[in-house]
N, C-alpha and C positions, 0 to 999 in steps of 0.2 A: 139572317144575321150570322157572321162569320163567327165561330167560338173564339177566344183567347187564346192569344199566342203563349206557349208555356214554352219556358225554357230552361231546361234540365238543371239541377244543381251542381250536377259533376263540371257543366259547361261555366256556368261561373263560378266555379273556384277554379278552376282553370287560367279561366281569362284574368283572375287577382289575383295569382301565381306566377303567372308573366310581369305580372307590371308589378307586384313585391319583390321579386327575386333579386331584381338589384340592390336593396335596401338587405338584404340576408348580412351584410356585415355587420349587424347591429347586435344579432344575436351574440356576436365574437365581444363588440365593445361593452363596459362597462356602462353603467346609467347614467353616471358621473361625466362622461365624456360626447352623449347623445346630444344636449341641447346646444355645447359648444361648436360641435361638429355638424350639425345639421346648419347653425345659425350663419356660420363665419361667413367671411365675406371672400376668400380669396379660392376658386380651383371651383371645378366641378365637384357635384354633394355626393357623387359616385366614385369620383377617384379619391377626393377629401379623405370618405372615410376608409378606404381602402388603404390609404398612404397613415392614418392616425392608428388602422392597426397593428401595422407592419411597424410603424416607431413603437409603439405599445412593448410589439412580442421581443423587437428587439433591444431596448431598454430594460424589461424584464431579465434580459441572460446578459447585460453588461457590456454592450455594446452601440451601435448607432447602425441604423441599417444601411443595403445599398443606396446608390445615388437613383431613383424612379427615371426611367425616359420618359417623355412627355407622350401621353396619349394619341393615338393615331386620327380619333374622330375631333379633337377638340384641341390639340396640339399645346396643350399646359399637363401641369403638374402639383403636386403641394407634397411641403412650399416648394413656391414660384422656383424655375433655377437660379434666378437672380441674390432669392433669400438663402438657399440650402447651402452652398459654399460656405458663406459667413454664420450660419446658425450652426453647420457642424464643427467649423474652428473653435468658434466660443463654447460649444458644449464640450470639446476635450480638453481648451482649456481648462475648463473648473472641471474637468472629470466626473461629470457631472453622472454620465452612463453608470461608473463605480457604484454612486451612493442607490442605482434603481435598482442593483443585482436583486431581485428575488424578493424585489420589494413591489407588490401591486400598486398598493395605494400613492407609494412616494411615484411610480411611472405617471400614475393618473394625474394626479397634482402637476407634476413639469408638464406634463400635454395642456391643463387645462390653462394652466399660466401663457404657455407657448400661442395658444388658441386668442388668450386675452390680449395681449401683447401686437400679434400681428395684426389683431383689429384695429387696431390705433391707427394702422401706418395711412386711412384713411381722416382721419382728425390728423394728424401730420402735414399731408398733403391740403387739407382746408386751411389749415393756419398759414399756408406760403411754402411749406416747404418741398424741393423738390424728389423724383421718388428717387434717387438714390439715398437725399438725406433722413427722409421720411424712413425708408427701411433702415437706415443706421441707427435712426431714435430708437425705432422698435428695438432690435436688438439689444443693443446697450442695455435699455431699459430690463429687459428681460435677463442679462449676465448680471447687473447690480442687484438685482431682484437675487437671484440663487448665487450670487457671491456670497450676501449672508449668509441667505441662510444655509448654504454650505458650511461655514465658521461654525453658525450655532451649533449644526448635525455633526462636527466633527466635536465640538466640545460634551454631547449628549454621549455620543459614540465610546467617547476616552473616559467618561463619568459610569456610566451604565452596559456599555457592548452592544449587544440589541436593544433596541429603539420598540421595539413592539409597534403598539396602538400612537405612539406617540407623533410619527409623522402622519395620519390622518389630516386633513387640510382644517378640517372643523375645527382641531386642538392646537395649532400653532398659534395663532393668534396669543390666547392664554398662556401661551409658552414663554412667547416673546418679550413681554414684562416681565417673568422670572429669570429671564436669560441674561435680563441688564442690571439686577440687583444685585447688592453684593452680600447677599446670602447665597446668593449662585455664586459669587465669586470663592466662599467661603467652600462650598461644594469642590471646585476647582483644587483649591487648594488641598484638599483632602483626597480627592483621586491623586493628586499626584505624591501627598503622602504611602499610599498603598504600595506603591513602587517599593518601597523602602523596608516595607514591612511583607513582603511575600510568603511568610510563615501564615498569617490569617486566614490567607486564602484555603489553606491545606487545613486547619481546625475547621472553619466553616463548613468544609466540605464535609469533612467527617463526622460533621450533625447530621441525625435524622437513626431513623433504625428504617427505612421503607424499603430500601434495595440491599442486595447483598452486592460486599466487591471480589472480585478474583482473589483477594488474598485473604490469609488466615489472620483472626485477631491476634493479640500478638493475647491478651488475658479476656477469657471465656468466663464468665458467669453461670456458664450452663455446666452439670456434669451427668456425666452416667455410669452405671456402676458395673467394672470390668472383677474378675477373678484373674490373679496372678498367683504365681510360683511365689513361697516362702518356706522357710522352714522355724522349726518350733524343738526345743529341747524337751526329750520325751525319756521318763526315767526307763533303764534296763539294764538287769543284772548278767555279770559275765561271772564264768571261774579263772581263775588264774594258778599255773603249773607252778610250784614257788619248789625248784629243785632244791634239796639238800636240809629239807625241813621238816622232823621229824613226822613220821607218818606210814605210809605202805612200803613195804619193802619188796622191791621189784627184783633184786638180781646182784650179781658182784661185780664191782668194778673196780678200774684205780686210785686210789685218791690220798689224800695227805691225812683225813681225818681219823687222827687215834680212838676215838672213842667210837668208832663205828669199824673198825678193823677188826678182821678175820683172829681165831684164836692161833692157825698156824702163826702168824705175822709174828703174833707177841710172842711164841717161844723161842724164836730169833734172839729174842733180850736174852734169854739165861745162858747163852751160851757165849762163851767170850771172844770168839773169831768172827759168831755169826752177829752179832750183836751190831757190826760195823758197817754190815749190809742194811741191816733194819735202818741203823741213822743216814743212809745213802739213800733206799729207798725214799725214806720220810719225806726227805729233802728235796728227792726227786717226786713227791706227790704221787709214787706206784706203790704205794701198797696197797692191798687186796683187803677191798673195805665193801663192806654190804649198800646198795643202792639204795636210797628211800628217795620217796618224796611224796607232797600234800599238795591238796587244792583247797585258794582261798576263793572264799564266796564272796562280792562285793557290788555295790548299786551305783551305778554313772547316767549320766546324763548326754544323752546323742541325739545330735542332729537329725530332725525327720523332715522332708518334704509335705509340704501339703499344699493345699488351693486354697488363697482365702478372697473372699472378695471388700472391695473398697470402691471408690469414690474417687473419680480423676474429673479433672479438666475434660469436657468435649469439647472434640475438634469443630470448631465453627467458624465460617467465614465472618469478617467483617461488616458490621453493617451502617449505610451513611445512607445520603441522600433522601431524609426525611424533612419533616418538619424544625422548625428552629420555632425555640422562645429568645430571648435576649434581653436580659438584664443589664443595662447600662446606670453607672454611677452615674449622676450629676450632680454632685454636691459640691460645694466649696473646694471642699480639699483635692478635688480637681482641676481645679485651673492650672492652663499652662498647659506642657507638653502632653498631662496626664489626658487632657481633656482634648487634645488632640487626637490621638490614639484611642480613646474611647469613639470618637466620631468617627475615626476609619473603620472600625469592629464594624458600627453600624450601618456603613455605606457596602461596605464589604457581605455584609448576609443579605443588601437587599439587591446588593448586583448579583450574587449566588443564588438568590433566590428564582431571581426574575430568569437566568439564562438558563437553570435544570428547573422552571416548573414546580417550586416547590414553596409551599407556603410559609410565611414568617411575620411575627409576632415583636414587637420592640415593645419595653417595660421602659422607663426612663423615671429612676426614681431619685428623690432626694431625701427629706426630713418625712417624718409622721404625715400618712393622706399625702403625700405627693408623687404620686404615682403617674403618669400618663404613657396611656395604653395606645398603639399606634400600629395600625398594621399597612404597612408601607410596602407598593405596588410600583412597578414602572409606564405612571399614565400621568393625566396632568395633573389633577389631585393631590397623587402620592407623591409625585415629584416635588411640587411646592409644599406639602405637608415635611419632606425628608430636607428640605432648603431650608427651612426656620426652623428644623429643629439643629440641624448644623450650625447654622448661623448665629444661635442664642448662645451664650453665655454662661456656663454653668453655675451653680451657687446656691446655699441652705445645708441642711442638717445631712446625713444619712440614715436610712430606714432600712434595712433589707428583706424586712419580716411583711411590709404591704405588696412588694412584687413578688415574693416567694408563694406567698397566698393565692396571688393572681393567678400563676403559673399553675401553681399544682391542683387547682379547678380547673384551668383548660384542659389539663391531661387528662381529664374524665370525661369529655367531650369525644365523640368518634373522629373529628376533624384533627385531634393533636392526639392519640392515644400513642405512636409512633414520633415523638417529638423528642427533643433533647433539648437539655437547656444549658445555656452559654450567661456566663457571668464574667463581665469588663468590670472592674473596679482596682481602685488601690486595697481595698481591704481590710477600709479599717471601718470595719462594723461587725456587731456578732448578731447572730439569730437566736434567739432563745430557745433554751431546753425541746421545750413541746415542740414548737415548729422543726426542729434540727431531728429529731425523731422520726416526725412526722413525713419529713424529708426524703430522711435512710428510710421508712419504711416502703416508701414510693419506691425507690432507688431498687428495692431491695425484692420488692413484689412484680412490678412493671418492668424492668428492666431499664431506667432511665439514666441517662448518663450525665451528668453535670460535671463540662467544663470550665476553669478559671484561667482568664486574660487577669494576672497580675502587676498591672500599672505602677509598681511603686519600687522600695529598696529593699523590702523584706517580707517575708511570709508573716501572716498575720494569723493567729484562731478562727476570727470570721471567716477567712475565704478557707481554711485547710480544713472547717470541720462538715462542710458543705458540700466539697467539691473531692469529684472524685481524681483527675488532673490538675494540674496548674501548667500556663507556658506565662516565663514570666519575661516581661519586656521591661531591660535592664534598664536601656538610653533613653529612657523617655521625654527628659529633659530636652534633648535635641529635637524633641518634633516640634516645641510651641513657635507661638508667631513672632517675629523680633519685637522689641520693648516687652515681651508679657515678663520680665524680669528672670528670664532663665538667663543661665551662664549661653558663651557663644559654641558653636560646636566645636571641637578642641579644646577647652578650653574647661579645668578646674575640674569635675568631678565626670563631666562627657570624656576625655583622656583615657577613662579608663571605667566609664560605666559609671553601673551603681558606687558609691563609695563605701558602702557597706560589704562586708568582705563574705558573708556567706548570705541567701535566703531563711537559712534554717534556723535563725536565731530562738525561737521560740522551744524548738526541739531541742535547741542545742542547752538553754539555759533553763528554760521552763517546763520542763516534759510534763507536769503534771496538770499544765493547764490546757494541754490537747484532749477532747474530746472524745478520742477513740475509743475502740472497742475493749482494750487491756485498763484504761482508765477508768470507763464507767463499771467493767466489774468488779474494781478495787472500790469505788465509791458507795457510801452509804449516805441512808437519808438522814436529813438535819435532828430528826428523833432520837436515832442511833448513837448519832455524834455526840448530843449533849449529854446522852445514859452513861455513854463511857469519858466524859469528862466526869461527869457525876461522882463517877466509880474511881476516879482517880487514872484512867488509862489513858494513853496518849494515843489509841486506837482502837476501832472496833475489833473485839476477838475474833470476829472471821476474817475481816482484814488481814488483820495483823498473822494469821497462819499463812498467810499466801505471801511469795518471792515479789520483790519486788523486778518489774518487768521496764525494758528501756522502750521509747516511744517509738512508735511506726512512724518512722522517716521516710518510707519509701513513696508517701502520697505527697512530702516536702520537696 
């Protein structure tokens, strides 16, 4: 009995190395694109995919590849030459190559559509028709297919910039009914506000503490402590030469003074010729008079140099591109342009957000408990979560002590410890005592920066004791929607802005109901107050020793 043929293992993989190797394009294609391309009906499954990776690589860098010669052993091609002529017209028509630059997923998607497409042209030709009209169906079918949804990708595009995860083929569908509502139209409307408003984009940015920028801050929070030159008034006594004042007698000289004159001088007098010379001399101030003079002793006060050390501003860079919170009014008293403008704030950090990477946080508060907390992405979810919340209608109380709360617990979290917080409102609400403290203590320990989007005509308490900037947006009126009963643009109080002549009214009239730091150490508590009513004073005695001081306009 002959033993068993063995045959080497090196020899078969060998031999399934040969007969794989044509199929090695697959490791190049996506998974997404294996079952389309294996299946299709048109070309050799060797040239097929060979011709699917080459549109791949070149749809990837924004272009359409060359034209394929047809194969030497099989003398076709994909697609056929009959289709590529007319497939490459209609794809530069819609520009289609544009929307793939550096996009994988959006390439895979047009291939696998293109794959669908031209499988039809056999159902085409079963229903009657011939192949040339057969390929035309396909085609068309295939340009009305990415006509939309080019429109749609161009409106995501002009909404948001990068598109992310959103052109995935799995998420369009879901897209596609938010694309037709008109809370997406509402969206729409609101990117094209942003136009208008180019200043948001430069505060939003300048949220975050995570990165440092090229430039200096313009006011540092930080110091450190330098020694300079100064000088200080140091007492020291001199003498001083006071000639002609009774005291040491040093010698003879000329002088006018009789009562210090020589005794020759005076017998001049008694003699009546000489006598005439003495009143010459006199006159002439040479008579021979004995020299004196004294030193006074005395204590002044002279300038000395020293070193002293103090406490300056550190130089420190700028710091943005962190995290964002965002407090948005929606109360009543926003409707109309205000409520405008608050919607752009919001679209605007979650376009910032999306295109540097960085996380963001939306509060959306109104009356007591009505808070809702939204953390808004660029995917399908977040999309439609940020389309109804555009699209709703603001209205209720204002609160600003339940999102403040919110906020300043995230900050204790290592995911927002680097965050800043942004407040969109008109401003007419205050925070109470504790929490305004509690606030500044944050502000003051963490380094947190809170700015104010001022929605209205004037600076309010609420937003100035809060915040550490304000930018305020005069024209607000011109943002709302025609009938929301604002005036027209040009027109009444838009002419010329606010109609209120300064923001600083409160400073200007009210000083004593600002919050700051020269106010609260003038104020005493309700205990104090009524001891010196009591007492008949119209103020507390320690008060009342301190200057009264004008308010910090410079945070107005």
């Amino acid at each position: 009995m002959l033993p068993p043929l063995v045959v080497p293992r090196a020899v078969v993989a060998q031999r399934f190395e040969a007969l794989e190797a044509p199929l090695g394009v697959l490791e190049r294609l996506p998974r997404g694109l294996w079952l389309g391309g294996m299946t299709h009906a048109h070309g050799r499954l060797v040239d097929r995919l060979e011709a699917l990776d080459a549109w791949r690589q070149a749809l990837l860098a924004g272009g359409l590849p060359e034209a394929q010669p047809p194969t030497a052993d099989s003398g076709e091609c994909w697609p056929p030459a009959e289709l590529e002529a007319a497939l490459r017209a209609r794809m530069a028509a819609l520009a289609l190559a544009g929307y793939c630059r550096d996009r994988a997923e959006l390439s895979e998607t047009v291939l696998q559509s293109l794959l669908f497409h031209l499988d039809l042209i056999v159902d085409y030709r079963d229903r009657g028709a011939s192949a040339a009209e057969a390929d035309a169906m396909a085609l068309d079918a295939f340009a009305a297919d990415w006509a939309e949804r080019c429109g749609e990708m161009d409106e995501l595009i002009a909404a948001f910039g990068d598109l992310g995860d959103l052109l995935k083929n799995t998420r369009w569908d879901s897209l596609r009914g938010l694309l037709r509502s008109t809370e997406w139209r509402e969206v729409v409307r609101i990117r094209k506000l942003l136009e208008r408003l180019p200043e948001l984009a430069r505060i939003i940015r300048s949220l975050g503490r995570a990165r440092q920028a090229e430039d200096e801050a313009a006011s540092s929070q930080a110091v450190q402590p330098v020694t300079e030159p100064a000088s200080v008034l140091r007492s020291a006594a001199r003498r001083l030469r006071v000639p002609e004042l009774p005291g040491e007698t040093r010698g003879v000289h000329r002088s006018g003074r009789v009562a210090r004159m020589l005794p020759a001088e005076a017998m001049l007098l008694g003699h009546p010729q000489l006598r005439l010379v003495w009143h010459a001399r006199h006159a002439e101030r040479t008579l021979l008079a004995y020299e004196d003079d004294d030193h006074l002793q005395e204590e002044c006060l002279r300038p000395a140099p020293v070193l002293r050390p103090s406490l300056r501003p550190a130089p420190a860079k700028r710091l943005e591109m962190g995290p964002m919170l965002v407090c948005v009014d929606t109360s009543g008293s926003m409707q109309g342009g205000a409520e405008a403008v608050a919607k752009a704030v919001v679209l605007e950090a979650v376009r910032c957000a999306h295109a540097q990477g960085r996380a963001c946080l939306v509060f959306a508060f109104g009356g007591p408990d009505e808070v809702v907390e939204m953390a808004l992405g660029i995917d399908a979810p977040g999309v439609a979560q940020l389309a109804r919340f555009l699209g709703r209608s603001f209205g209720g109380g204002t609160d600003i002590c339940g999102p403040l709360e919110r906020a300043i617990a995230r900050l204790e979290e290592a995911e927002w410890q680097l965050a800043d917080l942004l407040i969109a409102s008109d401003g007419e609400f205050g925070a109470t005592p504790s929490l305004a403290e509690r606030l500044h203590v944050v502000r003051r320990e963490q380094g947190l920066r809170v700015q104010g989007i001022l929605i209205g005509d004037r600076e309010t308490i609420g937003l100035l004791e809060i915040t550490d900037h304000i930018h305020w947006v005069r024209d607000w009126r011109r943002y709302g929607r025609p009938g929301d009963g604002q005036p027209a643009r040009g027109e009444g109080a838009e002419a010329g802005g606010s109609p209120v002549h300064s923001r600083s009214l409160t400073a200007s009239y009210f000083p004593g109901a600002l919050r700051n730091p020269e106010n609260r150490a003038r104020s005493v508590s309700p205990e104090v107050a009524a001891a010196a009513v009591r007492a008949g004073r119209r103020c507390a005695p320690d008060v009342a020793a301190q200057p009264s001081t004008a308010p910090d306009e410079t945070r107005s």
